[in-house]
C-alpha positions as CSV (number, residue, x, y, z in Angstrom):
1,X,3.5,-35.0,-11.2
2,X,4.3,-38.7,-11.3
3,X,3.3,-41.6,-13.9
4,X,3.6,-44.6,-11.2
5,X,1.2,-46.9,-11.1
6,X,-1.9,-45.9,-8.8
7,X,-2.6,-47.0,-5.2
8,X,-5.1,-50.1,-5.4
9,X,-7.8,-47.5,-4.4
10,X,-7.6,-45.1,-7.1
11,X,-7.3,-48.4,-9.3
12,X,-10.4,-49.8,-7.9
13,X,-12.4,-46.5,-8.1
14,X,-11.3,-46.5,-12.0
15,X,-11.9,-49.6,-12.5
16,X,-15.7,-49.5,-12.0
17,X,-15.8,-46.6,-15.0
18,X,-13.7,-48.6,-17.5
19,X,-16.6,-51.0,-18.6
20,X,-18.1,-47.8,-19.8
21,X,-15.1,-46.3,-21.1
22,X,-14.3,-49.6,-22.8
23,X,-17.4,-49.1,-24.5
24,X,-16.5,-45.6,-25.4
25,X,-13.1,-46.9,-26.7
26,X,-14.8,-49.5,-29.5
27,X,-17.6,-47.5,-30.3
28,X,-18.0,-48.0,-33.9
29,X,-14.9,-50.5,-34.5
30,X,-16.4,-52.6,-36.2
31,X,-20.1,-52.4,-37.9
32,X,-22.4,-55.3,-38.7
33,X,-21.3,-57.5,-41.2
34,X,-18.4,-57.4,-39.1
35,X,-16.5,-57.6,-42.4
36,X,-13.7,-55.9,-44.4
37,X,-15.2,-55.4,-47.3
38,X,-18.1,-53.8,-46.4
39,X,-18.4,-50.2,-47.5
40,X,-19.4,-49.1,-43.8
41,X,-16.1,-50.7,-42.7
42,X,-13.9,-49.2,-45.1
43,X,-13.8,-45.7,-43.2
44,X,-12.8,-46.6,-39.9
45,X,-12.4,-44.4,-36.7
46,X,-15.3,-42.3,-36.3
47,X,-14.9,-40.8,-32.6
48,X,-12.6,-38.8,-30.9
49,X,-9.6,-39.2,-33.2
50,X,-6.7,-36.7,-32.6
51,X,-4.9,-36.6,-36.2
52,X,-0.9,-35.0,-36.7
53,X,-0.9,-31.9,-36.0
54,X,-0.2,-31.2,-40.0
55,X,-2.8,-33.6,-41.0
56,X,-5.2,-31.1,-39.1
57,X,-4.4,-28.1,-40.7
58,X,-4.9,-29.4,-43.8
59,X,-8.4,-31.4,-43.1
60,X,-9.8,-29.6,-40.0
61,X,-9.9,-32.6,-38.0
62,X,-8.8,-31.9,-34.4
63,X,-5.7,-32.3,-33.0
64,X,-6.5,-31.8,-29.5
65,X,-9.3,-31.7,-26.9
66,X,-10.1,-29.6,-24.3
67,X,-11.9,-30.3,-21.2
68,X,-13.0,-28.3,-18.4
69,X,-15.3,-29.1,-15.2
70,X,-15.8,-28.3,-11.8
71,X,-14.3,-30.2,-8.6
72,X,-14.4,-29.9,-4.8
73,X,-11.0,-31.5,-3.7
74,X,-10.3,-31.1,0.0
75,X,-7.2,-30.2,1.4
76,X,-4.4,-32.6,0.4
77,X,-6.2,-34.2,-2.9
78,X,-4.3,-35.9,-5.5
79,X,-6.0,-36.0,-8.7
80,X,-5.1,-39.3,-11.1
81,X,-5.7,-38.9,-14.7
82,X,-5.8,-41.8,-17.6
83,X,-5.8,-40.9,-21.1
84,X,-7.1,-44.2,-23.0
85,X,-6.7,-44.5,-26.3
86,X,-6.5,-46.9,-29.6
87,X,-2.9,-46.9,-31.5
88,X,-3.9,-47.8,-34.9
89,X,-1.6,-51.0,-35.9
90,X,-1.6,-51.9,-39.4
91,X,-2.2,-55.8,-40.6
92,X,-0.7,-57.1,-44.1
93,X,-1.4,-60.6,-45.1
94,X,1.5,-62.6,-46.6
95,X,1.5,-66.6,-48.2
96,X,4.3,-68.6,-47.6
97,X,6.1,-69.5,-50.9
98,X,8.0,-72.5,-52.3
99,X,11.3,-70.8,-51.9
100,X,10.8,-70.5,-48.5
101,X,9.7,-66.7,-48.5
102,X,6.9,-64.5,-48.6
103,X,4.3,-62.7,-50.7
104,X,2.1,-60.1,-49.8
105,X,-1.8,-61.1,-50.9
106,X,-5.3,-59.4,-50.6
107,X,-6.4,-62.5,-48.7
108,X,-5.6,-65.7,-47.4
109,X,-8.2,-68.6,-47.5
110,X,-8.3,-70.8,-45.2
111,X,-11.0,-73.6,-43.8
112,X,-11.9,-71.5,-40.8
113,X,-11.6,-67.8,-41.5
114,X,-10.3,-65.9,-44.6
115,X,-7.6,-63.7,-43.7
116,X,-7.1,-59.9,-45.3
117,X,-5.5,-56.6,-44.7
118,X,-7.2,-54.5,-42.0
119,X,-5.9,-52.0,-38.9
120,X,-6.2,-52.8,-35.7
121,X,-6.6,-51.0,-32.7
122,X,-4.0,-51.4,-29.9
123,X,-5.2,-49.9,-26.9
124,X,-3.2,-47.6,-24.8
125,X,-3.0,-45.6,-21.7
126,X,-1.3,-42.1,-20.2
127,X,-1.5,-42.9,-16.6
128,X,-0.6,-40.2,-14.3
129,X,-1.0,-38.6,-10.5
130,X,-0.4,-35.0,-9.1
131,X,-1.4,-33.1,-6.2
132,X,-3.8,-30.9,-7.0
133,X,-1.8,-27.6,-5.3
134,X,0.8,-28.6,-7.5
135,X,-2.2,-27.5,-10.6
136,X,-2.6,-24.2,-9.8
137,X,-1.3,-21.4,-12.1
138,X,0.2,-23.0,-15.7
139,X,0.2,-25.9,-14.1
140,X,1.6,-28.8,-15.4
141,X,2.3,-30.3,-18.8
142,X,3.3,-34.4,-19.4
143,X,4.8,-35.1,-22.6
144,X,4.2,-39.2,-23.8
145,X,5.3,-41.0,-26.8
146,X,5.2,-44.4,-28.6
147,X,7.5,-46.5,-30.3
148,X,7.0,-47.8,-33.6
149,X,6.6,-51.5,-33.7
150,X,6.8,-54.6,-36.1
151,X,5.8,-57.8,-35.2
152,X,4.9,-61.3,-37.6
153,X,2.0,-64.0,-35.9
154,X,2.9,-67.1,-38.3
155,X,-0.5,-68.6,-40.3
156,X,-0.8,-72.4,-39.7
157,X,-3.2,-74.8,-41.6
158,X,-5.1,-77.5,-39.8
159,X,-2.2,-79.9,-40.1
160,X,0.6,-77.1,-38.3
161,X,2.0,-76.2,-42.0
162,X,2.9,-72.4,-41.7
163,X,0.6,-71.3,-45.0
164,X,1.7,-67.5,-44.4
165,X,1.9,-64.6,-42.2
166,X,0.4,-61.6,-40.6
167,X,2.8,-58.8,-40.5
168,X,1.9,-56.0,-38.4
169,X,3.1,-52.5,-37.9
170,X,2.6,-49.6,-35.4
171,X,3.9,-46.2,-36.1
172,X,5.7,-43.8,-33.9
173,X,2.9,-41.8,-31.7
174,X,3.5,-38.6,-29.4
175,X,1.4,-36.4,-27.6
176,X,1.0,-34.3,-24.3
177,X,-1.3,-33.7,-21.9
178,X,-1.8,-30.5,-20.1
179,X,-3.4,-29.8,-16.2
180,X,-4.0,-26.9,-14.6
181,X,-6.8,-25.5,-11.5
182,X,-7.9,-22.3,-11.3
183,X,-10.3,-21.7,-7.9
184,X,-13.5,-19.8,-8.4
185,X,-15.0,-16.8,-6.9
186,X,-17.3,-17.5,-4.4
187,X,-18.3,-18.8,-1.0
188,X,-17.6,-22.4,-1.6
189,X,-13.8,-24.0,-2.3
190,X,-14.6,-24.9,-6.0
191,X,-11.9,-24.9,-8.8
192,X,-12.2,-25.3,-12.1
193,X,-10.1,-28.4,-13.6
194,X,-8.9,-27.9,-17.6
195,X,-7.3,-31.3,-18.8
196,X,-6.5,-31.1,-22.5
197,X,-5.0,-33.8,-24.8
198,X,-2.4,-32.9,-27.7
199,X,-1.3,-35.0,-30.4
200,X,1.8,-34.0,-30.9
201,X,3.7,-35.7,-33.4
202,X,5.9,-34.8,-36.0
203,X,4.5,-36.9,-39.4
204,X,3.8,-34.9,-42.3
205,X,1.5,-35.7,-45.5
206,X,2.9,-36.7,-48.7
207,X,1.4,-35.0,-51.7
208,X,-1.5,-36.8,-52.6
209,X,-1.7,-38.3,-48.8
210,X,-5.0,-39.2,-47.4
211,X,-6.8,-40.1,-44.1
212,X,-6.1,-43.2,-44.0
213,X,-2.5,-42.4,-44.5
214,X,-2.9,-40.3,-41.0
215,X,-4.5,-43.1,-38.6
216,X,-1.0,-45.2,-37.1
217,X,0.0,-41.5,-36.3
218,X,-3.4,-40.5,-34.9
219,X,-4.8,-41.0,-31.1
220,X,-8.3,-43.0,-32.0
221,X,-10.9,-42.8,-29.5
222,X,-9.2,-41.1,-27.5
223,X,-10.9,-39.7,-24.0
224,X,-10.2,-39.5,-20.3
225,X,-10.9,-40.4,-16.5
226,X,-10.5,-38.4,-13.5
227,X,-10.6,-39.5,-10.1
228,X,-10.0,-37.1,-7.0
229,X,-8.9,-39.6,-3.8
230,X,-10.0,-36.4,-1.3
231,X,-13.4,-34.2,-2.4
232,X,-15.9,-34.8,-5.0
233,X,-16.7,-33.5,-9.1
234,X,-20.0,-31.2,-9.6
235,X,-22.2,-32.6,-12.5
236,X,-21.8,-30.5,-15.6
237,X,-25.2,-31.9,-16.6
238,X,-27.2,-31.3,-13.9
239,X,-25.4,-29.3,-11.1
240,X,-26.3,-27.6,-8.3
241,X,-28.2,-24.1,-8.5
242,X,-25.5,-22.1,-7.5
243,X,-22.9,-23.5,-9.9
244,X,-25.0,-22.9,-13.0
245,X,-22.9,-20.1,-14.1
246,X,-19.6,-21.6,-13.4
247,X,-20.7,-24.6,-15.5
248,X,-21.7,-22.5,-18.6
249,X,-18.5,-20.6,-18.7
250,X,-16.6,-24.2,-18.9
251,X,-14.9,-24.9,-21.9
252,X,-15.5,-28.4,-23.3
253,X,-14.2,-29.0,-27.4
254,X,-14.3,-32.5,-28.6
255,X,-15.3,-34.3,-25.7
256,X,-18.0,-33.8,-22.6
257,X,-17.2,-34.7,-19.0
258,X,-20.0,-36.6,-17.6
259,X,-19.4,-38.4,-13.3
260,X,-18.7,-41.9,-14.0
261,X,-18.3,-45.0,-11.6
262,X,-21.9,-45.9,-9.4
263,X,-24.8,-43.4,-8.6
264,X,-24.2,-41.7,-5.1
265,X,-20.6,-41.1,-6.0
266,X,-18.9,-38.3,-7.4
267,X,-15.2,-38.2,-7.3
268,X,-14.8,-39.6,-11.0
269,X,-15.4,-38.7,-14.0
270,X,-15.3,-39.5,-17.5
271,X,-14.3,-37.3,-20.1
272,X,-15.7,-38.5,-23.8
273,X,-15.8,-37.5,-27.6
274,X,-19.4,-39.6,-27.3
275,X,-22.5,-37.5,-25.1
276,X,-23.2,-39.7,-22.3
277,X,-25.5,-38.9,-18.8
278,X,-23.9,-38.9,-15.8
279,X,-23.5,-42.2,-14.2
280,X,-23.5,-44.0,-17.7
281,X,-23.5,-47.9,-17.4
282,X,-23.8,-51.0,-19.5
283,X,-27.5,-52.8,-19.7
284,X,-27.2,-55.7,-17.8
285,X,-29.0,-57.9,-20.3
286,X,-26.1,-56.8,-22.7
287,X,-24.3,-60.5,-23.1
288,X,-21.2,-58.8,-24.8
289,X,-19.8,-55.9,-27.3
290,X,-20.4,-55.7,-30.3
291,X,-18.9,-52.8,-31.1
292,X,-21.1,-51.8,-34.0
293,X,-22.1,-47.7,-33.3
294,X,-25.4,-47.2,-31.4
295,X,-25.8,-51.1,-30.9
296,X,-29.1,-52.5,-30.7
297,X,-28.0,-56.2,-29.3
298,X,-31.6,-58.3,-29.9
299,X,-31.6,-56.7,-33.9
300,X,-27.7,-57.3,-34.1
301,X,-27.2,-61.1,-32.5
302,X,-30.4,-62.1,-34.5
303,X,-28.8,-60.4,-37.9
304,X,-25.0,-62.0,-37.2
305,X,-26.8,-65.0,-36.2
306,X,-27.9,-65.1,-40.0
307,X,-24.8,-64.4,-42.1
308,X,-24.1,-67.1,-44.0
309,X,-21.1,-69.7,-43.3
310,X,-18.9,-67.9,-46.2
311,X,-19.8,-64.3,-44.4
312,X,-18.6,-65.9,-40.6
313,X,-15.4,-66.7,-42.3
314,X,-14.6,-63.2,-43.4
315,X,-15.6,-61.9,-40.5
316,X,-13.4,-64.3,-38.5
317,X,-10.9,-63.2,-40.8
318,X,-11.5,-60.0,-40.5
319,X,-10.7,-59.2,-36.6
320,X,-10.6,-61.1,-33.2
321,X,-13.3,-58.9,-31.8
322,X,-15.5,-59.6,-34.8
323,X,-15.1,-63.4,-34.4
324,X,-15.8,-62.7,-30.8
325,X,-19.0,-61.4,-31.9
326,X,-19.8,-64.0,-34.5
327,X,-19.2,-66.8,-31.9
328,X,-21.6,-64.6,-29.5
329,X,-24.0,-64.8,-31.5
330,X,-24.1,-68.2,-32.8
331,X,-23.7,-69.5,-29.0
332,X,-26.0,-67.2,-27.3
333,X,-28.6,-69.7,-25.3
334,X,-32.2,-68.5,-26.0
335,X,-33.0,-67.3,-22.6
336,X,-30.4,-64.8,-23.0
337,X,-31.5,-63.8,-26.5
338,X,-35.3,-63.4,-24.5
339,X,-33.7,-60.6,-22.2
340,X,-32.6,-58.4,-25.0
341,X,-36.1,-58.0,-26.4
342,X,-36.5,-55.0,-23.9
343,X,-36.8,-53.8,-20.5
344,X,-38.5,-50.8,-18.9
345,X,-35.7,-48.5,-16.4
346,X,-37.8,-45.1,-16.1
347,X,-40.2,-46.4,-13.6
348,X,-39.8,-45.6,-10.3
349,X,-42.2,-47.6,-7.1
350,X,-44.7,-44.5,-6.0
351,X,-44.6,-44.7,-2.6
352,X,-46.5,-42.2,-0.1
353,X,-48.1,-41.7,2.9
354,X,-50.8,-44.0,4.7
355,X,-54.4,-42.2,4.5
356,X,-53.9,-42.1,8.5
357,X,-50.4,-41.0,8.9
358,X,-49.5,-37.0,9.3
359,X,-48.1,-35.7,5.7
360,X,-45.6,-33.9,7.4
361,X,-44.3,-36.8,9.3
362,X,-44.4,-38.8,6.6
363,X,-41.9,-36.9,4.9
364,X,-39.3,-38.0,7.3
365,X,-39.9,-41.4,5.6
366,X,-41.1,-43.2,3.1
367,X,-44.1,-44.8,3.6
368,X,-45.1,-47.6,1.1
369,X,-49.0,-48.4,0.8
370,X,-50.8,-51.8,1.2
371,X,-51.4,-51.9,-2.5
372,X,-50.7,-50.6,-5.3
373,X,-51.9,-47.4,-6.2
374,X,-52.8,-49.6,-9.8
375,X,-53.4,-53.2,-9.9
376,X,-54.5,-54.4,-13.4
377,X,-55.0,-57.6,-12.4
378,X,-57.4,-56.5,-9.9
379,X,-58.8,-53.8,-11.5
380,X,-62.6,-55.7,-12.4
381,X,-63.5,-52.5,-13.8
382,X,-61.3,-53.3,-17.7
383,X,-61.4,-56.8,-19.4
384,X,-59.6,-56.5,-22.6
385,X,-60.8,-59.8,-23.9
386,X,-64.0,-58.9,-23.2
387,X,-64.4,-54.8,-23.4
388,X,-66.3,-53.4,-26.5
389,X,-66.0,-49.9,-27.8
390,X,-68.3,-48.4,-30.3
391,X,-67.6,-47.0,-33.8
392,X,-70.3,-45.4,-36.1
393,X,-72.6,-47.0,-33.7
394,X,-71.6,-50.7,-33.8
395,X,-69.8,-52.3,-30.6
396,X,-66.3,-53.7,-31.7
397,X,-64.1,-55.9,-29.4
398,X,-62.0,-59.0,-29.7
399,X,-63.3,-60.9,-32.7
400,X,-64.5,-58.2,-35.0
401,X,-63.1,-57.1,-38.1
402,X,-62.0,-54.0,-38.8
403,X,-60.7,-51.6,-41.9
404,X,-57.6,-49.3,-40.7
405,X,-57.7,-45.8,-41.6
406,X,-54.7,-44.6,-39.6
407,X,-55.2,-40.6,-38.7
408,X,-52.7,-38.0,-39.3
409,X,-52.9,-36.7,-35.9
410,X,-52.1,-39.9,-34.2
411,X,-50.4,-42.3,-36.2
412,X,-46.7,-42.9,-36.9
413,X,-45.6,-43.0,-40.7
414,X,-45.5,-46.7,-40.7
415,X,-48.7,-47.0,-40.2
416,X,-49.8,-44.9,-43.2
417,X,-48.4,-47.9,-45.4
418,X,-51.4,-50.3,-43.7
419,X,-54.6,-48.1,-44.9
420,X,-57.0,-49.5,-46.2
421,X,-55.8,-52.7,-44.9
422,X,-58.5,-55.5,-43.2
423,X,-57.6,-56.4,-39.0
424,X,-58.5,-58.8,-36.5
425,X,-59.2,-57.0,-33.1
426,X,-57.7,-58.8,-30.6
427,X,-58.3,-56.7,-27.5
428,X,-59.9,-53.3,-26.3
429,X,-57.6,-51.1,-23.9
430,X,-57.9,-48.2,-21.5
431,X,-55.4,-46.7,-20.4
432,X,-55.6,-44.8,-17.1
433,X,-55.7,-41.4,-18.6
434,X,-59.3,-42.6,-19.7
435,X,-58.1,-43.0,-23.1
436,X,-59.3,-46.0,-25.1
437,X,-56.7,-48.3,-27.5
438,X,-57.9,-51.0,-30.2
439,X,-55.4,-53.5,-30.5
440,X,-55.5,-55.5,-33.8
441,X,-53.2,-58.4,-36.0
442,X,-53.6,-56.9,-39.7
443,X,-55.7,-60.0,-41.4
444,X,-52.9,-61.7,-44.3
445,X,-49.8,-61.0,-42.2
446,X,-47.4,-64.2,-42.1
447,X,-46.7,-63.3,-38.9
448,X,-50.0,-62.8,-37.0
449,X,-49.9,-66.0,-35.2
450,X,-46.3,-65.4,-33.9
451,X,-47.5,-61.5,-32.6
452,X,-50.8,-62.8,-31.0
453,X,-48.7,-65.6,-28.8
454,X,-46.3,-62.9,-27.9
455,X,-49.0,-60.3,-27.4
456,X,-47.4,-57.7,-29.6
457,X,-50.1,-56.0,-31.2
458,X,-50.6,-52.6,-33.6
459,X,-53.1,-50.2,-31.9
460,X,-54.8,-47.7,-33.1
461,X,-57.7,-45.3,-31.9
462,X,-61.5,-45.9,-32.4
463,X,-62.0,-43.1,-34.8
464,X,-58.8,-44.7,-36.7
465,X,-60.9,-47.7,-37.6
466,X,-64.2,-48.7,-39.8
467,X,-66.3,-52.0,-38.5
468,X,-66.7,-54.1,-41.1
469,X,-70.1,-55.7,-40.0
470,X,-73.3,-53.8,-40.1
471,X,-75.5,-52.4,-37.4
């Protein structure tokens, strides 16, 4: 077992999972306003902490998690291991007094930011290598610790006067981590990989001690990556028939090992407190983190976008990553605010054989047909504009005024709060299951103009509507 640094080709392979992993390593750190004193922000560290081993038994948080997953290393494999995780450093804010000294404050105002007390997260890493032979039996166990820390950044004024200080302060951190292989029954050379994660430091709560009083001793967010140079992981959420049982008798507490890095490839994976899919990856449209827990960009840049000027100033106060996020967002160019409205992943080009090509040969290859087996703008058949459907016996389409009387067995419970209400029909839909959609702007909304140039319409169903004109 070493802990040198990797070969640049483990480094690269890990490399392409840490995007991903980054993601997993912020989740939650900071939550829209982005500011201190918000009450979501007050309990910090949500995922994947690993508390003092005393601190657990008094609180049932965990001290440790426990991985296990399938891999196929060939002979002579070395399996590389990085435990990533946030070292809680805690931030006081000081002034600068007459006599030359210091004074510890709740906050610190100044023109650009207000400064206050807050913990940040350090991030850290457990790298290490071993041949997987050397895993077999007890295999192996790695001890790692880190130092306490103290540190000042001086607090400047736009004219260079030092105003105050931040004083920061990491505590002493120490842990193990633990790797053994045990191979399977069976006709193929599988073995069973168990990577677990202590915590294993030595602090001890103080009567009356809380939480928050266990964080700088705690490993926050912590999780894992694995990378095999020679053979290959199985999926643990989707493997192969003949593994199925193998997977189920795995192990996993506090964390879920899901194959990481580009589809195709399977000789990483990522081990997490958060439930991914295999193959996880950022959206492309995303134009940067912002950290807030199950981020929805478009909802969030619009939001922080919004704050007022007093609000971006605690928040640039509050963290660097939040006034990363607060200059995101007033910065973003409205083309790339236009991508995050939505895009559409799960479809997949259906593709098949010619009508004169053999079926059979055709599955050697794929064939793709001269059109599409759905064109709707060449489909003369529909004309939303134009299409009328009837209801009680009188032919609605675009133009006609409806009353909405959503249905119980179709309609969402939003939709229940517009009953009764009087619509514009703007269109008449089919979809290709034969199925027919009335799409309509609700008559007195502020808004209408803005959803009819966008085309985002509510639809309902035929019988979900009354015509207002008469027969």
């Amino acid at each position: 077992m070493t802990t040198a640094v990797f070969t640049p080709e483990t480094e690269a392979r890990l490399a392409t999972a840490r995007q991903v992993a980054d993601a997993v390593l912020f989740e939650g750190y900071v939550l829209y306003p982005y500011r201190a004193s918000a009450a979501k922000n007050r309990l910090r560290w949500q995922f994947g902490v690993l508390v003092p081993p005393a601190w657990s038994a008094r609180c049932e948080e965990h001290d440790a998690q426990h991985t296990e997953c399938l891999m196929e290393p060939r002979p002579g494999a070395r399996l590389a291991v990085e435990v990533r995780f946030l070292h809680a450093q805690r931030r006081t804010v000081q002034r600068a007094t007459a006599d030359g000294g210091f004074e510890t404050v709740r906050e610190l105002d100044l023109e650009d930011r207000v400064l206050v007390p807050w913990d940040e997260g350090v991030e850290e890493r457990v790298e290490l290598t071993a041949p997987v032979a050397d895993l077999a039996g007890e295999g192996v166990a790695v001890p790692f610790s880190r130092p306490a820390r103290e540190e000042t950044e001086p607090v400047l004024d736009g004219g260079g006067r030092t105003v105050g200080r931040l004083l920061r302060r990491r505590e002493e951190i120490s842990g193990v981590v633990r790797l053994s292989a045990a191979e399977l029954d069976g006709p193929y050379r599988t073995m069973r990989l168990t990577a677990v994660v202590e915590n294993t430091g030595g602090w001890m709560p103080q009567p009356g001690g809380d939480r928050d009083a266990a964080l700088p001793y705690s490993l926050v967010a912590s999780h894992l990556l694995l990378c095999l140079d020679r053979g290959s992981f199985l999926s643990m959420t989707d493997p192969p028939e003949w593994a199925e049982g193998a997977v189920a008798a795995c192990r996993n507490l506090h964390t879920w090992p899901v194959l990481a890095g580009e589809p195709g490839r399977a000789d990483l994976v990522l081990s997490s407190p958060i439930i991914l899919e295999d193959h996880p990856a950022i959206a492309p449209e995303s134009p940067g983190a912002l950290y807030d827990a199950t981020e929805i960009d478009e909802i969030l840049a619009l939001r922080t976008a919004a704050l007022t000027d007093e609000e971006k100033r605690e928040a640039r106060g509050t963290d660097e990553r939040a006034a990363a996020v607060i200059d995101l967002a007033d910065t973003m160019p409205a083309e790339v605010l236009e991508r995050l409205h939505g895009a559409v992943r799960s479809l997949r080009e259906v593709t098949g054989p010619a009508p004169h090509e053999d079926p059979l040969a055709a599955g050697r290859g794929t064939a793709r047909p001269d059109t599409p087996w759905w064109d709707p703008g060449g489909d003369t058949s529909v004309d939303p504009e134009h299409d009328r459907v009837t209801v009680d016996g009188i032919p609605v389409g675009a133009g006609s005024r409806v009353v909405l009387r959503p249905g119980l067995r179709h309609s969402d419970a939003q939709d229940l709060f517009l009953q009764g209400r009087t619509a514009l029909v703007e269109a008449v839909l089919h979809d290709v299951d034969g199925g027919v959609h009335i799409a309509v702007t609700v008559e007195g909304d502020p808004g209408a103009d803005i959803r009819r140039e966008q085309g985002r319409f509510l639809y309902f169903q035929p019988d979900e509507v009354e015509p207002l004109e008469t027969a």
